[in-house]
C-alpha positions as CSV (number, residue, x, y, z in Angstrom):
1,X,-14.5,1.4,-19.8
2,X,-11.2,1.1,-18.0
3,X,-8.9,4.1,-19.5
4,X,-6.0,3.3,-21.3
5,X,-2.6,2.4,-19.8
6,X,0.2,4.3,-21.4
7,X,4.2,3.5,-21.1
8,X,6.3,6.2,-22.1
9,X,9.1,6.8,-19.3
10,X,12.4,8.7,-19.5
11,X,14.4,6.0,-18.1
12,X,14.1,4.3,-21.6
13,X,16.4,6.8,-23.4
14,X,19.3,6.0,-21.4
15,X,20.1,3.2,-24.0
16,X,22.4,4.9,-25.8
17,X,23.2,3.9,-29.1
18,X,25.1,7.0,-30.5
19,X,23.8,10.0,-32.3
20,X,23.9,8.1,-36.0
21,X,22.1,5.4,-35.2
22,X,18.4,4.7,-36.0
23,X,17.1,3.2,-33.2
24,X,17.9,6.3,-30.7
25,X,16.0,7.9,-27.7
26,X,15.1,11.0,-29.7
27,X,12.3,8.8,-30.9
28,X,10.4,8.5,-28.1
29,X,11.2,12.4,-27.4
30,X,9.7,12.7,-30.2
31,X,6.2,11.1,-29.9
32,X,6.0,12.5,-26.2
33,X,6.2,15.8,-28.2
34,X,3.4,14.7,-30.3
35,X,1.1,13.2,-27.8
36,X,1.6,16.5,-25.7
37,X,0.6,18.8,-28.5
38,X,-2.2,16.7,-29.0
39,X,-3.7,16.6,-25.3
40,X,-3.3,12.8,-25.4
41,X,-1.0,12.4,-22.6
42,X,-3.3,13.7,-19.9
43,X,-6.0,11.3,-21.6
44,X,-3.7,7.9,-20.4
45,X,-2.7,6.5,-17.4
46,X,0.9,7.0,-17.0
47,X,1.8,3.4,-15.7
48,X,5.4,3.2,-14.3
49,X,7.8,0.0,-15.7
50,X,9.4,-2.8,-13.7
51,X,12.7,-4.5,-14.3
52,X,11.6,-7.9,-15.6
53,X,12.8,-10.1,-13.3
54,X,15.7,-13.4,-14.4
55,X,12.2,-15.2,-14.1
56,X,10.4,-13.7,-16.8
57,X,13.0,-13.1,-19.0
58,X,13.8,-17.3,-18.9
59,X,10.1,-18.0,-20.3
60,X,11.7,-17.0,-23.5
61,X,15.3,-16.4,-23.5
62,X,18.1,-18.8,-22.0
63,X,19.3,-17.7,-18.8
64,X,23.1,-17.8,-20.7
65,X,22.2,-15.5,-23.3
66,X,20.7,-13.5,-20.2
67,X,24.1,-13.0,-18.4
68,X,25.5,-12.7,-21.9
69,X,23.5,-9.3,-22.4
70,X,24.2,-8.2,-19.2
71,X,28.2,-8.9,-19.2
72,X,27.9,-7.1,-22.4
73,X,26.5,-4.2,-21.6
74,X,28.5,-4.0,-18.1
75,X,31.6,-3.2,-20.1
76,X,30.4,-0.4,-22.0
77,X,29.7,1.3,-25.8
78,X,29.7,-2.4,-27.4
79,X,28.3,-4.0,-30.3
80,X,26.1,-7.0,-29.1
81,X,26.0,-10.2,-31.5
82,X,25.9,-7.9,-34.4
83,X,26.8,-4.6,-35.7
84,X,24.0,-3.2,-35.9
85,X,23.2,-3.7,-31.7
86,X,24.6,-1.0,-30.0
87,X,24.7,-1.2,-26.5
88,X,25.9,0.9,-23.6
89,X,26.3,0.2,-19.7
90,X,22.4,1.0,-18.7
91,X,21.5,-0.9,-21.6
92,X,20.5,-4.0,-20.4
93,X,18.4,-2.8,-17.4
94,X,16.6,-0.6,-20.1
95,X,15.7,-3.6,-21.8
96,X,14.6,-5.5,-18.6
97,X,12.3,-2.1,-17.6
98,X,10.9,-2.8,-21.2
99,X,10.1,-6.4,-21.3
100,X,8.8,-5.8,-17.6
101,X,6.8,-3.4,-18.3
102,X,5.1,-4.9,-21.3
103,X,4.0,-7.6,-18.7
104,X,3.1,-5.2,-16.3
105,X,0.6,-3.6,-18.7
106,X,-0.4,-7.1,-19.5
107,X,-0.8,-7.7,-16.0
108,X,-3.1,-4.7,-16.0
109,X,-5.0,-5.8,-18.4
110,X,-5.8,-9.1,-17.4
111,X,-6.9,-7.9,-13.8
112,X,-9.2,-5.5,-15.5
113,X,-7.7,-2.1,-14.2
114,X,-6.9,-1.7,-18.0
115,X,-9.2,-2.3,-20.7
116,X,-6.1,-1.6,-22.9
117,X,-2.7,0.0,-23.5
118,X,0.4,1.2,-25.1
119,X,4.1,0.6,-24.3
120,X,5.9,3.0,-26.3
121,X,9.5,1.6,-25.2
122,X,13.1,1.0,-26.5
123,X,15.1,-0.7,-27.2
124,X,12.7,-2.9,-29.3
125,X,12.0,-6.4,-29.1
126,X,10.8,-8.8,-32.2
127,X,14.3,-9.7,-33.2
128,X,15.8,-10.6,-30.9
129,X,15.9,-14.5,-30.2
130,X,16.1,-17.0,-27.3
131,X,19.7,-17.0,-27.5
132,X,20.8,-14.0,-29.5
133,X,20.3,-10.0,-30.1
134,X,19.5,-9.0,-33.7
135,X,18.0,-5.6,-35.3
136,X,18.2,-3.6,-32.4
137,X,17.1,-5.5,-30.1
138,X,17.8,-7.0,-26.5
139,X,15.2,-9.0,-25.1
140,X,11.8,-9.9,-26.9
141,X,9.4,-7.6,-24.9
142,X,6.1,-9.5,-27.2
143,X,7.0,-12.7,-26.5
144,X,8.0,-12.1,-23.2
145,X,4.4,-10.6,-22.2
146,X,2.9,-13.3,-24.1
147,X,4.7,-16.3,-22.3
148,X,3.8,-14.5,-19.4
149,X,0.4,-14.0,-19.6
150,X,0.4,-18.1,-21.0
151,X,2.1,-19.4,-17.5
152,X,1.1,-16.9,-15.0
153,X,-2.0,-14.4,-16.6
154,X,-4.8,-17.5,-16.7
155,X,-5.1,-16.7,-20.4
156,X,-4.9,-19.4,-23.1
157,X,-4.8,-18.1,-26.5
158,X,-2.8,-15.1,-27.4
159,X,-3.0,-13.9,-31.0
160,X,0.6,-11.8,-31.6
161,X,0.0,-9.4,-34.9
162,X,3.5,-7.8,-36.4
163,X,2.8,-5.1,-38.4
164,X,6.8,-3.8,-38.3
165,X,8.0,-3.5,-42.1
166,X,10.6,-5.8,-40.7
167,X,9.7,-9.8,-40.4
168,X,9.5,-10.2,-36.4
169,X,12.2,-13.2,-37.1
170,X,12.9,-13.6,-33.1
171,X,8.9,-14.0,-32.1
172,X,8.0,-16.3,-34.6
173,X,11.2,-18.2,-34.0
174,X,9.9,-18.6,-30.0
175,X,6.7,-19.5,-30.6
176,X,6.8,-22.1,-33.7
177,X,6.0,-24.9,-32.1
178,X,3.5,-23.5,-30.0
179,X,0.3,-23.6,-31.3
180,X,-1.7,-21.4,-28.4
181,X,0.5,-18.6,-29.5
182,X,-0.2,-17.3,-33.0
183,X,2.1,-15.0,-35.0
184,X,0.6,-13.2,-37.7
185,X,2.8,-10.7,-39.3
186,X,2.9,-8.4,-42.5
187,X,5.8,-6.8,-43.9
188,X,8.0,-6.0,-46.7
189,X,9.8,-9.1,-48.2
190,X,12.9,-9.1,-49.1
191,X,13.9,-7.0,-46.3
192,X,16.0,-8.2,-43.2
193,X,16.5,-10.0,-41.5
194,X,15.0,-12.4,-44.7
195,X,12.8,-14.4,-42.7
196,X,8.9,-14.3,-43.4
197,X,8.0,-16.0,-46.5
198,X,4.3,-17.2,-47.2
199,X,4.9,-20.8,-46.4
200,X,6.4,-20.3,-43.2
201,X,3.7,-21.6,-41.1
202,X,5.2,-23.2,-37.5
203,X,6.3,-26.2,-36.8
204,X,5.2,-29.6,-35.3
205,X,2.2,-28.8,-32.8
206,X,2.3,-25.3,-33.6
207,X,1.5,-26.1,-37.8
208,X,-0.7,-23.3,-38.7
209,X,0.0,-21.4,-35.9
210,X,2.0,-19.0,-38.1
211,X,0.7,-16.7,-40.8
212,X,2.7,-14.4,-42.8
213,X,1.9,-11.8,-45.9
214,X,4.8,-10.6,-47.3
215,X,4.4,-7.4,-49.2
216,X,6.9,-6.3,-52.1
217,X,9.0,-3.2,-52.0
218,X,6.8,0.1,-53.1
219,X,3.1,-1.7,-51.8
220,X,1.2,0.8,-50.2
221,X,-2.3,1.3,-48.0
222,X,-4.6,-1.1,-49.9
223,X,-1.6,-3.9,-49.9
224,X,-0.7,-3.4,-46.2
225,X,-4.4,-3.0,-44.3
226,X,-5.7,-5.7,-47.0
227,X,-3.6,-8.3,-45.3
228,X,-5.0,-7.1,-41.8
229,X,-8.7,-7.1,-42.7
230,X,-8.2,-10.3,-44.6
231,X,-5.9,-12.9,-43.8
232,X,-5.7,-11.4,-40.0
233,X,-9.5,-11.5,-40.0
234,X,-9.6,-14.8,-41.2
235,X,-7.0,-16.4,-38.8
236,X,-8.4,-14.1,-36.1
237,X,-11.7,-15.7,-36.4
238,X,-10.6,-19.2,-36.4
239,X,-8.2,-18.3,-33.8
240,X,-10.6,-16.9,-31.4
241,X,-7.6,-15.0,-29.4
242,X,-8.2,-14.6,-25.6
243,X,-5.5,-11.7,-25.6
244,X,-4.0,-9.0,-28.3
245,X,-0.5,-7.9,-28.9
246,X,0.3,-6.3,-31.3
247,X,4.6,-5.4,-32.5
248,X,3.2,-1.9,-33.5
249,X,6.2,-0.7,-36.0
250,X,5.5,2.3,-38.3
251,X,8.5,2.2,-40.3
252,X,6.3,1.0,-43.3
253,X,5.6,4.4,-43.6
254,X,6.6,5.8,-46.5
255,X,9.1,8.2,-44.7
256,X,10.7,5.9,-44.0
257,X,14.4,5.7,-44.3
258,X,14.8,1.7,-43.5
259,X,12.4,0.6,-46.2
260,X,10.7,0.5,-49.1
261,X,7.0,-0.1,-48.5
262,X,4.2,3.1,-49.1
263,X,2.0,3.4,-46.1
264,X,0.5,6.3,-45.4
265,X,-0.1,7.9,-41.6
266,X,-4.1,7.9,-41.9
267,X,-3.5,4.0,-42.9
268,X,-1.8,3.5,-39.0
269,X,-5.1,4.9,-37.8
270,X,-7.1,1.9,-40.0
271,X,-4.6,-0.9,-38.7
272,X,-5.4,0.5,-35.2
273,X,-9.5,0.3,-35.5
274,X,-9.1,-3.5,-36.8
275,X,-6.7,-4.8,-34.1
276,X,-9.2,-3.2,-31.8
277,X,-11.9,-4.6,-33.4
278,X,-10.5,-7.8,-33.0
279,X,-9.9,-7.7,-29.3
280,X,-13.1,-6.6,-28.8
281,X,-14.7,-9.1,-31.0
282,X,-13.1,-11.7,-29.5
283,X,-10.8,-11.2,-26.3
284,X,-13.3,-9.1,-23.7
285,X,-10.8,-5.6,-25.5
286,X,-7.8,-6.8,-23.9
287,X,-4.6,-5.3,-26.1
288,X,-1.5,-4.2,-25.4
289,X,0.3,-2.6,-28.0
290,X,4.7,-2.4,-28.0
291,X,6.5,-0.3,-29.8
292,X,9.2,-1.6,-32.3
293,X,10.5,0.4,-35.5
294,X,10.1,3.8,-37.0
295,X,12.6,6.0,-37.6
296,X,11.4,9.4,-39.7
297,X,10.9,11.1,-36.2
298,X,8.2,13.3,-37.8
299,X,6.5,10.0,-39.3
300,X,6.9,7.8,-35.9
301,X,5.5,10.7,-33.9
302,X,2.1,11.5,-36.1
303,X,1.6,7.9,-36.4
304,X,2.0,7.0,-32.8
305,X,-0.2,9.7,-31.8
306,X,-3.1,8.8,-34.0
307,X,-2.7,5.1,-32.6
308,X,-2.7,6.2,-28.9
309,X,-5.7,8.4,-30.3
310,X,-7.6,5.5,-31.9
311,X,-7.3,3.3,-28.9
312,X,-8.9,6.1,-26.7
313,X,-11.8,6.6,-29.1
């Protein structure tokens, strides 16, 4: 077996969102902390990130919202679309070394050099839409990997699973009418961005392409993996994915300042061994898991480690 890729670079911290904010680049100092203690780092393969080129970014985003981010960001400290997107001058080639490099593990993947791997980037992705930045985020690093691997990887079927506490609004917003792409995604409802009900379920061709399990405030382990190893398993086997992703947020920790679900760390480890059972199962192994919320640093870190961990076993 191909070791695992791992994307964890120092180049992602330079978004800068201010020292307040939530989604900052102590987070990822923090989980490299972890994985060092651990002795997990030295178990990856480092793989280095590319700038997603205009090219890529236009299999999901329109090219005006793409000069938009970048004009943005060129002026520096702003607010992008909303309040709660902070951006600052190297902001937008952050986010294109994180949607690039989603694809470039992707890219890894699909060649065989990887069996599997982790992008542990920033900003994150899953909100942010073809022509707009929401929650934090720039570009959609998921469903930019996922187009790509659909248009230029030789893969047909990619199965997407959210497991963010947040409804991945932006990626299921991409792929609705797409029915070779499904979204599956679990998360606390209501929550923002308000999106995610039960009986959203695509549109048009891509009818039943969608699944989501929305979870009330204060649900906890058995709530949260029960969704995974049933209605994932069951879309999953009717699915028959040819490729993983997975939007691996671990805000629905119960740390968790942002939320209100109850998910314990160990539960992360669970969530981990049945997304990797389903790539197995059905996809050859190939997965690539991103990195989108969690924000208790201590939380984030443990459960990022015992993902990265569970993915080497």
């Amino acid at each position: 077996m191909s070791e695992l890729g791992l994307l964890l670079d120092e180049r992602f911290e330079r978004h800068l969102t201010g020292p307040a904010h939530p989604e900052r680049p102590e987070r990822l100092r923090a989980i490299r902390r972890a994985l060092q203690a651990r002795g997990l780092l030295e178990r990856c393969r480092l793989v280095e990130p590319q700038e997603a080129p205009d090219a890529w970014l236009g299999l999901v985003h329109d090219a005006a919202y793409v000069r938009h981010v970048e004009q943005v960001c060129a002026r520096g400290p702003a607010y992008l679309d909303s309040m709660d997107t902070v951006v600052g001058r190297e902001s937008a080639r952050v986010a294109r070394l994180a949607a690039g490099g989603v694809v470039r593990l992707a890219q890894a993947v699909v060649e065989g050099s990887l069996h599997r791997a982790v992008a542990l980037v920033r900003p994150p992705g899953h909100h942010a839409e073809r022509d707009r930045a929401m929650g934090f985020c720039l570009f959609n690093n998921v469903a930019v990997a996922a187009a790509w691997l659909r248009a230029h990887g030789g893969i047909g079927r990619v199965l997407i699973v959210d497991w963010d506490v947040h409804h991945g609004n932006g990626t299921q917003h991409i792929f609705e009418e797409e029915p070779e792409v499904f979204y599956f995604s679990v998360h606390q409802f209501p929550l923002y961005p308000g999106t995610g009900t039960a009986e959203e379920r695509g549109r048009g061709r891509g009818l039943g392409a969608t699944r989501n399990c929305p979870l009330p405030p204060g649900a906890g382990d058995e709530a949260y993996l029960g969704a995974l190893r049933g209605p994932l398993g069951e879309e999953a086997e009717r699915f028959r994915p040819e490729f993983v992703l997975v939007s691996a947020g671990f805000d629905p920790h119960r740390l968790d300042p942002l939320a209100q679900l109850k998910v314990s760390t160990e539960a992360f480890g669970e969530a981990t061994r049945i997304v990797r059972e389903i790539a197995e199962t059905y996809a050859g192994g190939r997965l690539v898991s991103v990195l989108e919320g969690g924000y208790h640093l201590e939380a984030l870190s443990e459960c990022v480690a015992l993902h990265v961990e569970t993915l080497l076993a």
